[in-house]
DRENLO-454632 format. One record per atom (N, C-alpha, C): residue number from 1; residue in three letters; chain; x, y, z. Coordinates in steps of 0.02 Angstrom, whole numbers, plus 50000, padded with zeros to 5 digits. Atoms other than C-alpha are relative to their C-alpha. Layout:
@seq:NUM | type:ala | mol:A | X:X | Y:Y | Z:Z $
...
# end
This chain:
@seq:1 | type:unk | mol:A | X:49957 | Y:50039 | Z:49956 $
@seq:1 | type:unk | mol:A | X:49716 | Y:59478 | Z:47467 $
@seq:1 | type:unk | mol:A | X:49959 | Y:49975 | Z:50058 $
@seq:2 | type:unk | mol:A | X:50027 | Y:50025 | Z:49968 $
@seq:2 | type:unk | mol:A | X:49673 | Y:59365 | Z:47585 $
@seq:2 | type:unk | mol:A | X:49999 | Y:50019 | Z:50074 $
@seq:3 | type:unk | mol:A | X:49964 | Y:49992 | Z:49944 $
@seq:3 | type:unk | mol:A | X:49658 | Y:59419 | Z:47779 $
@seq:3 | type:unk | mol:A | X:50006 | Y:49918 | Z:50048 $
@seq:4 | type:unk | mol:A | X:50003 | Y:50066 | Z:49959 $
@seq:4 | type:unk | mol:A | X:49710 | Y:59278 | Z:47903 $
@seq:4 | type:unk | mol:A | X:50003 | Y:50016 | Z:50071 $
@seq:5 | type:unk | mol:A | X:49978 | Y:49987 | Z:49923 $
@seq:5 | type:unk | mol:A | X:49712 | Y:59257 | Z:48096 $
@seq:5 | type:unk | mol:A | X:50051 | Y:49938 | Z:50008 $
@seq:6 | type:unk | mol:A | X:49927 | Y:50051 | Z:49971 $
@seq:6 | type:unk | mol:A | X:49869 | Y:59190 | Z:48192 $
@seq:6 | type:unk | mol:A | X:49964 | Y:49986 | Z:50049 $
@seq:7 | type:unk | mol:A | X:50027 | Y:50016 | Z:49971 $
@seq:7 | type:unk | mol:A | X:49807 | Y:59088 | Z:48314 $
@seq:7 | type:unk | mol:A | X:50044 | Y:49999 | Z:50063 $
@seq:8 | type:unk | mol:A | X:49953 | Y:49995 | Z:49953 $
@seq:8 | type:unk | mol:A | X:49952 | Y:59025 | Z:48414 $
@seq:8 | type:unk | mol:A | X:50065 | Y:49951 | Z:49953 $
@seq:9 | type:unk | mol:A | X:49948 | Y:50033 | Z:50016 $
@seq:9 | type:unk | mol:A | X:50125 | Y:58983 | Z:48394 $
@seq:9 | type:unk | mol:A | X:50030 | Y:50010 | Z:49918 $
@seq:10 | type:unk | mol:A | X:49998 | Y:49992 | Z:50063 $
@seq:10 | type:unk | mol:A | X:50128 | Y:59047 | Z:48219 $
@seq:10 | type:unk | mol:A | X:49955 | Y:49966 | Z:49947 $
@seq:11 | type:unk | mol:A | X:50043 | Y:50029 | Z:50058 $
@seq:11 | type:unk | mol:A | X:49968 | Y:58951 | Z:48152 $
@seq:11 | type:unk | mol:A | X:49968 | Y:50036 | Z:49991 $
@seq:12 | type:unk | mol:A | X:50029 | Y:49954 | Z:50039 $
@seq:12 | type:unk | mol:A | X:49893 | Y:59027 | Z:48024 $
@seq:12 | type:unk | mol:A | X:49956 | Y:49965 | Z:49963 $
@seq:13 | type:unk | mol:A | X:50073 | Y:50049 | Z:50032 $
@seq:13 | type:unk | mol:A | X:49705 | Y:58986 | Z:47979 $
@seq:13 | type:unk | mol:A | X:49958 | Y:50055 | Z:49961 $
@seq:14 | type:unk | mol:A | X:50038 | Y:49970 | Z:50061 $
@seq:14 | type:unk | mol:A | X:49627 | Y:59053 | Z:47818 $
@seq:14 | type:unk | mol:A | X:49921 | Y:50039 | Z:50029 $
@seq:15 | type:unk | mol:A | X:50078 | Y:49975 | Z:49994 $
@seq:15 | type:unk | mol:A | X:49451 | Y:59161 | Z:47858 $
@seq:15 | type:unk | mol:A | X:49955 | Y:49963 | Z:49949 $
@seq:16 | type:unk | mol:A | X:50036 | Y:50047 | Z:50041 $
@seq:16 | type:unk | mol:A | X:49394 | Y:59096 | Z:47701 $
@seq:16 | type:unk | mol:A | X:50023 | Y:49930 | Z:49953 $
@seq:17 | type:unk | mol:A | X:49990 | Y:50082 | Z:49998 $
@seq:17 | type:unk | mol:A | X:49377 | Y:58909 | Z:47670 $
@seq:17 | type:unk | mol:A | X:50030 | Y:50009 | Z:49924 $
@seq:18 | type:unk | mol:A | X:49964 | Y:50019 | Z:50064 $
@seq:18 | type:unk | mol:A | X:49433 | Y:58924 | Z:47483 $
@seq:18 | type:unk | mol:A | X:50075 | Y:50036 | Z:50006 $
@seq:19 | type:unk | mol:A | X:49938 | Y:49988 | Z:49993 $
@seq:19 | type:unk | mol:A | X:49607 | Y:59008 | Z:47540 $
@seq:19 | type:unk | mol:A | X:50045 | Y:49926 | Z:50011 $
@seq:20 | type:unk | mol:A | X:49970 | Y:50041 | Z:49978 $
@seq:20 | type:unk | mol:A | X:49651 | Y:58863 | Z:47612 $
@seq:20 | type:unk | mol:A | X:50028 | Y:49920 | Z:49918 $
@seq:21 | type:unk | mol:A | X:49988 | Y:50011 | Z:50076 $
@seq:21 | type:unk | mol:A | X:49647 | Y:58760 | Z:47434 $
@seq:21 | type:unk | mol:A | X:50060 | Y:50016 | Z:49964 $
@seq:22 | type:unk | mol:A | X:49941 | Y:49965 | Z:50018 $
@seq:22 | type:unk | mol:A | X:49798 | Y:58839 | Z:47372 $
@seq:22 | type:unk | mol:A | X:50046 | Y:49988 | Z:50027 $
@seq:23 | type:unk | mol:A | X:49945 | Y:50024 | Z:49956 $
@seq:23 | type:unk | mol:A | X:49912 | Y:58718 | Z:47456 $
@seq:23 | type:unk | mol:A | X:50076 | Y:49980 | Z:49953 $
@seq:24 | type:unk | mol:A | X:49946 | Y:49992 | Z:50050 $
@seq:24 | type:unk | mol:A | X:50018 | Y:58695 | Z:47300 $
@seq:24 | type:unk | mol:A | X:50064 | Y:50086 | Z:49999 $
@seq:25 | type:unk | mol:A | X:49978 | Y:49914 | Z:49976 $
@seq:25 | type:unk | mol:A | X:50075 | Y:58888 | Z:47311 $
@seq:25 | type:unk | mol:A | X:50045 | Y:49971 | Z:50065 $
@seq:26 | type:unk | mol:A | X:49945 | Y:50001 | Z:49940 $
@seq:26 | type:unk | mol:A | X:50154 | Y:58864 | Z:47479 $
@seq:26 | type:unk | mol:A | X:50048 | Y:49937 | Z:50001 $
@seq:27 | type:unk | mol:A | X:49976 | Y:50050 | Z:49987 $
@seq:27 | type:unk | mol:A | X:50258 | Y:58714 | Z:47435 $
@seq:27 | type:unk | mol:A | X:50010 | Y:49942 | Z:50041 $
@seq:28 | type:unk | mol:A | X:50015 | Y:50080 | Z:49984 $
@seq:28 | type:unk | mol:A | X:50191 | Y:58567 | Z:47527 $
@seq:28 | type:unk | mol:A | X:50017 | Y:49948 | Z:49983 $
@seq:29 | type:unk | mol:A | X:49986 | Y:50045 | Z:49992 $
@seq:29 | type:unk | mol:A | X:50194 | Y:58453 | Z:47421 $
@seq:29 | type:unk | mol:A | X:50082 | Y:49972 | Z:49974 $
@seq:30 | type:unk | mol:A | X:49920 | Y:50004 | Z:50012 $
@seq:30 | type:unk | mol:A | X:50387 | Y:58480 | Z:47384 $
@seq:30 | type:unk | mol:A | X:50012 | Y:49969 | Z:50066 $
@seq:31 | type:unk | mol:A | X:49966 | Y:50006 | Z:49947 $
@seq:31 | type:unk | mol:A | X:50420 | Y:58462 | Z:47572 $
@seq:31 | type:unk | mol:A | X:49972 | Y:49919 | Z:50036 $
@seq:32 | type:unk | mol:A | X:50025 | Y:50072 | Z:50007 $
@seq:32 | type:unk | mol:A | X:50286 | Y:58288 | Z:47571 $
@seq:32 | type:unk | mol:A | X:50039 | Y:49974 | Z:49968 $
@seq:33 | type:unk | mol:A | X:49966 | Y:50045 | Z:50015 $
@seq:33 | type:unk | mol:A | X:50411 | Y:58218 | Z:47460 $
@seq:33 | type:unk | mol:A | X:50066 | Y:49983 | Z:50009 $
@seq:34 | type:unk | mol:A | X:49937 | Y:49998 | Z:49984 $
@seq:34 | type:unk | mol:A | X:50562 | Y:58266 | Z:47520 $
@seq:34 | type:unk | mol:A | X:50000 | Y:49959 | Z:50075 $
@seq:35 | type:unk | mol:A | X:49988 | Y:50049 | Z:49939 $
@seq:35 | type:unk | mol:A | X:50498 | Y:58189 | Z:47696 $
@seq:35 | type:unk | mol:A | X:49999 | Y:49932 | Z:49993 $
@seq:36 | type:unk | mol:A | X:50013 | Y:50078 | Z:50004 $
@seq:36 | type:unk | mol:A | X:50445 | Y:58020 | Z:47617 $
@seq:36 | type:unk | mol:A | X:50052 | Y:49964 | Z:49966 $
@seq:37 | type:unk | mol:A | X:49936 | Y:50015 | Z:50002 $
@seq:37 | type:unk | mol:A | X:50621 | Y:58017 | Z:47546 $
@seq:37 | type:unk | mol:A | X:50052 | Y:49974 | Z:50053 $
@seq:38 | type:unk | mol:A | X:49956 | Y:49986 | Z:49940 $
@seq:38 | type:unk | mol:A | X:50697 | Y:58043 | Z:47701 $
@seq:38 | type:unk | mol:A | X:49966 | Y:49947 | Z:50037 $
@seq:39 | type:unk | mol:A | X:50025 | Y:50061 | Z:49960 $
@seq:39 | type:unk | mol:A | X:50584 | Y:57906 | Z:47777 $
@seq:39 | type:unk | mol:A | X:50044 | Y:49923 | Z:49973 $
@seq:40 | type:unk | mol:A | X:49964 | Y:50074 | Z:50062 $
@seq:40 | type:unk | mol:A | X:50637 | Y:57769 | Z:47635 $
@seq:40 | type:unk | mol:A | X:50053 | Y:49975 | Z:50024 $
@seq:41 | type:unk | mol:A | X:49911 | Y:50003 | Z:50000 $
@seq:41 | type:unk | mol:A | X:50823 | Y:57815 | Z:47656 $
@seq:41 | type:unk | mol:A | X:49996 | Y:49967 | Z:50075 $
@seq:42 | type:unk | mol:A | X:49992 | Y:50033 | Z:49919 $
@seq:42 | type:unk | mol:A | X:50802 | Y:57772 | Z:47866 $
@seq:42 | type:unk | mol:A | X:49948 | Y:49943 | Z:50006 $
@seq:43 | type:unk | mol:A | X:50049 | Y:50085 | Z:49984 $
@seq:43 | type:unk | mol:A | X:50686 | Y:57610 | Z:47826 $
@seq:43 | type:unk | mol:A | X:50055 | Y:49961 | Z:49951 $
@seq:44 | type:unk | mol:A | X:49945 | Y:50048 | Z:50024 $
@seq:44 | type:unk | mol:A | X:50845 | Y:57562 | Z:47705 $
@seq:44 | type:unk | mol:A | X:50045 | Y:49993 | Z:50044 $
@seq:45 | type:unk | mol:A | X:49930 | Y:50001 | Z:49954 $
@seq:45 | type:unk | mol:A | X:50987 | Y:57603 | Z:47828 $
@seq:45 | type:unk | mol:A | X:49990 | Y:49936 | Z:50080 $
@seq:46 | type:unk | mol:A | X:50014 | Y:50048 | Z:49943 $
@seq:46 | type:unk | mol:A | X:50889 | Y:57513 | Z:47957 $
@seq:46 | type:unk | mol:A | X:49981 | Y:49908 | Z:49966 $
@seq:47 | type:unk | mol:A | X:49995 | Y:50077 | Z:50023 $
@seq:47 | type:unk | mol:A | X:50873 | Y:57341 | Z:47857 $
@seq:47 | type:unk | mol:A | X:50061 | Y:49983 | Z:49991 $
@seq:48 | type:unk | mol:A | X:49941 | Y:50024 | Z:50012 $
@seq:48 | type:unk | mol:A | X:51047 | Y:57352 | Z:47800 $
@seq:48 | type:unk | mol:A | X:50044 | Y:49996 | Z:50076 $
@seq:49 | type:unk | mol:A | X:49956 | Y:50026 | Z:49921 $
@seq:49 | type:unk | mol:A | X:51116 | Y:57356 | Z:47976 $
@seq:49 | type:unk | mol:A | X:49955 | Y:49950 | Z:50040 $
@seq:50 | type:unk | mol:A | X:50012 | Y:50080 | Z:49963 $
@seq:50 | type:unk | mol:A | X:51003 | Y:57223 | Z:48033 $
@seq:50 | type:unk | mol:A | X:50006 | Y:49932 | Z:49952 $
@seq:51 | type:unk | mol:A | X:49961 | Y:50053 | Z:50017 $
@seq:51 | type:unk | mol:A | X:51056 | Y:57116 | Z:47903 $
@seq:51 | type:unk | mol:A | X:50063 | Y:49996 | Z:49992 $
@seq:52 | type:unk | mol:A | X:49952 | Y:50002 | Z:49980 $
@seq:52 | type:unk | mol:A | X:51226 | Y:57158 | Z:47904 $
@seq:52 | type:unk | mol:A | X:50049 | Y:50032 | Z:50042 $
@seq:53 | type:unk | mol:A | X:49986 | Y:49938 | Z:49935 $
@seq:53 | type:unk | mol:A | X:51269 | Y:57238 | Z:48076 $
@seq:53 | type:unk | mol:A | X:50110 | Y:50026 | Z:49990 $
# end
């Protein structure tokens, strides 16, 4: 197992550089697509009310 230090605020930085690699495991890029969803949806809502307010 890997040890880590908390730095501040709850960041947490790998000791060794190949821990960090293993970004799939912590669900990233679930939460990358769920934000660029959530972007889309508020770059549609904002065209449709400036073309039809």
């Amino acid at each position: 197992m890997a040890r880590v230090v908390i730095v501040r605020h709850g960041t947490v930085l790998a000791r060794r550089p190949l821990d960090c690699i293993n970004a799939k495991a912590a669900g990233y890029p679930r939460i990358a697509a769920g934000s660029g969803v959530a972007s889309l949806m508020l770059v549609a809502v904002v065209v449709l009310m400036v073309w039809k307010p």
